[in-house]
C-alpha positions in Angstrom: 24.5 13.0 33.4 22.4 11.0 31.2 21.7 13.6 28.6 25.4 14.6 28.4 26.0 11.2 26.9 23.0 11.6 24.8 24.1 14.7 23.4 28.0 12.8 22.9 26.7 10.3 21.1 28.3 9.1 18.0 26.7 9.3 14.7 26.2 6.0 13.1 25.2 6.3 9.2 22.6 3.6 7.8 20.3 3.7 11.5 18.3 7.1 10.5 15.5 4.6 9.4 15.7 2.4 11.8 12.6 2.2 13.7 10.9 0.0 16.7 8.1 -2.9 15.9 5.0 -1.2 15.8 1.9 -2.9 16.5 -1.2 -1.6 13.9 -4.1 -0.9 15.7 -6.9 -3.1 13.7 -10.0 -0.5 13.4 -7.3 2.0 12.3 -6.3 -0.6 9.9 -9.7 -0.9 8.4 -10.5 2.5 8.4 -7.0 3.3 6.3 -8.5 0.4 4.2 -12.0 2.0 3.9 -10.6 5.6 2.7 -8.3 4.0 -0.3 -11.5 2.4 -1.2 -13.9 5.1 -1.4 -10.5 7.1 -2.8 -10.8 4.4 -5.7 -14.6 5.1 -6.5 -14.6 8.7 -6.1 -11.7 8.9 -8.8 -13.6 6.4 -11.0 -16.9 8.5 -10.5 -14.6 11.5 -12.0 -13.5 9.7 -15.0 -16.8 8.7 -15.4 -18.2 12.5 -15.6 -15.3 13.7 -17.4 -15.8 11.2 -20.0 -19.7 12.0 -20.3 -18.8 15.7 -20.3 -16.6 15.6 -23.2 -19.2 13.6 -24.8 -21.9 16.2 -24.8 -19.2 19.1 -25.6 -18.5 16.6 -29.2 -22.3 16.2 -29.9 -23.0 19.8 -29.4 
């Protein structure tokens, strides 16, 4: 019976989002902190070789 009113339920518009308080795990919330940092120096490290690369391609 209970998943025949499930499957009658009524479409509401505006709750597709809605979502239950979700409590963050704190090591996975300093890992997830960890990877956007070492994100930030790897793509300054490329900048960094791109920038010396084009430097040597001028001199030459």
């Amino acid at each position: 019976m209970n998943s025949k009113l499930v499957d009658e339920a009524p479409y509401h518009p505006g709750y597709e989002d809605a979502s239950f308080e979700q409590v963050e795990n704190p090591l996975m919330a300093e890992l997830a902190q960890y990877r956007k940092m070492n994100e930030r120096y790897i793509e300054t490290a490329k900048k960094i070789i791109e920038f010396l690369g084009a430097g040597n391609k001028a001199a030459a």
